[in-house]
C-alpha positions in Angstrom: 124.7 37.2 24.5 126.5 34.0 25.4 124.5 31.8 28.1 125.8 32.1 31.6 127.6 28.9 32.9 124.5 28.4 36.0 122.2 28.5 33.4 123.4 25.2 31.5 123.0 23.0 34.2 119.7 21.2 33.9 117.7 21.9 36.6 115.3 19.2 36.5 117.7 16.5 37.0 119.5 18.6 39.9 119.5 17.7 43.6 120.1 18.7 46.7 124.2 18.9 47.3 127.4 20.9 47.0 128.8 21.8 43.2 131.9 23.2 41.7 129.8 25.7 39.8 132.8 27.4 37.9 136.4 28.0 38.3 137.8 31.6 37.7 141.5 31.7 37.8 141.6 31.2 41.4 138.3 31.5 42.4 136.1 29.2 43.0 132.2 29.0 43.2 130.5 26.5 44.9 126.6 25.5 44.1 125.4 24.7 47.8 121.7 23.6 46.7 119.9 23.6 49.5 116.6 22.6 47.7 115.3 20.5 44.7 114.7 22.9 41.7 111.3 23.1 40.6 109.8 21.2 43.1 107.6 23.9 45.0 109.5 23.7 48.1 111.8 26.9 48.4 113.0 28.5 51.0 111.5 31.6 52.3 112.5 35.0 51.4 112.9 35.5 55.3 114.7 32.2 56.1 117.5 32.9 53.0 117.6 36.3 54.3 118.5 34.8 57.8 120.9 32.1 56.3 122.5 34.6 54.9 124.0 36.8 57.7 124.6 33.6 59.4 126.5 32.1 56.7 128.2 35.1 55.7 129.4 35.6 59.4 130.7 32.2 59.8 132.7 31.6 57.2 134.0 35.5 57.3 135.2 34.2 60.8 136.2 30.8 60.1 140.1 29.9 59.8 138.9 30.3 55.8 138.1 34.3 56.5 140.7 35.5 54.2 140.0 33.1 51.5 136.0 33.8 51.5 134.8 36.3 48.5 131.1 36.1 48.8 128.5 34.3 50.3 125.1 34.6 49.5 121.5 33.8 48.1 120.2 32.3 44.4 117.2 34.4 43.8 115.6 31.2 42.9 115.6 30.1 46.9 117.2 26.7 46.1 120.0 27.9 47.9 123.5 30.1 48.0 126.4 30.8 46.4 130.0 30.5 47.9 133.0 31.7 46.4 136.7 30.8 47.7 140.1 31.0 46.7 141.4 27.6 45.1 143.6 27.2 48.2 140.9 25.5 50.0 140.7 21.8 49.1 136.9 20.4 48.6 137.6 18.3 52.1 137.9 21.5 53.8 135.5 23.3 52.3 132.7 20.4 53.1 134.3 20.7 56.6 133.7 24.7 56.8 130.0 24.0 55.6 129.0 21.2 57.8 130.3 23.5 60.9 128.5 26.4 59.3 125.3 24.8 59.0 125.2 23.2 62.5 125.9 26.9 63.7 122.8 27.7 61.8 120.6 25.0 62.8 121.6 25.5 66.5 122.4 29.4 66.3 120.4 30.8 69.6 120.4 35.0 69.8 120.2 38.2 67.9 121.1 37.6 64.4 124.4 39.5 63.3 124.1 42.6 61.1 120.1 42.4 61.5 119.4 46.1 63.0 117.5 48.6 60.9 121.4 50.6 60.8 123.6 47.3 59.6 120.7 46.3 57.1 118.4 47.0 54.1 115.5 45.1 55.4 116.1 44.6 59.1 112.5 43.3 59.4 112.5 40.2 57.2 113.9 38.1 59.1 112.4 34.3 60.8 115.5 32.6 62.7 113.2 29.1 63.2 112.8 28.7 59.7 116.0 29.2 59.0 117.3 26.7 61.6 114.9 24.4 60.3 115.9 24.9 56.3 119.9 24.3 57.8 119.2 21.5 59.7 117.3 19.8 56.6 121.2 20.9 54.9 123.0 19.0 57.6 121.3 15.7 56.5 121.7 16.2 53.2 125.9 17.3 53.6 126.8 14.6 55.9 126.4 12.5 52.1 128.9 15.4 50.4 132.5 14.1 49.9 134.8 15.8 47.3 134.1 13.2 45.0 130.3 14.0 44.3 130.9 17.8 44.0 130.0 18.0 40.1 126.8 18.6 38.4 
């Protein structure tokens, strides 16, 4: 089998930041790394879980909601996947996520979609952590422009 496109980036030299990952016709995925591969600092299976719905919620209900195709986690905790239509320009898109993430960091209340009915595993789940892991993101995307976006 041919090697997957994520799996050609070198890890070890990769930091913290916002990639074009790949472009499929018009979709695109964006690499938001969150957290230095390899390093032993990943986030926790409850804080991505948490990131997750919140992420997923804002941008489904941003001004970008129709052009959003998935949001979600790596399995390697370094951080998430976000895939848009092309008709979002990289300035816009580092606008969505900096108002996404300071939702997170700040987000105060029951966390959408988190009852036992609206999710698989309602019970894992820790809103701090994740507040802390996205305000740790905010530093790190106020240094994002559309310039830097490639591995």
């Amino acid at each position: 089998m041919r090697k997957i496109a994520s799996f050609k980036v070198n890890h070890d030299t990769l930091k913290p930041g916002v990639y074009i990952s790949r472009k499929d016709g018009d979709a695109v995925t964006y690499d938001l790394r969150m957290k230095t591969p390899n390093s032993g600092s990943y986030i926790t299976p409850k804080s991505l879980h948490t990131i997750e719905h919140l992420l997923a919620t804002y941008v489904r209900n941003s001004e970008y909601s129709d052009e959003v195709i998935y949001a979600g986690p790596m399995g390697c905790r370094t951080g998430f996947y976000l895939i848009m239509r092309d008709s979002v320009s990289s300035d816009s898109l580092i606008s969505l996520l900096r108002a996404a993430f300071e939702y997170i960091a700040n987000f105060s209340g029951e966390i959408p979609g988190s009852t036992r009915i609206e999710c698989g595993n309602y019970m894992e789940h820790d809103l701090d952590a994740a507040k802390a892991d996205a305000r740790e993101y905010c530093e790190i995307l106020k240094n994002v422009t559309a310039g830097n976006m490639s591995y």
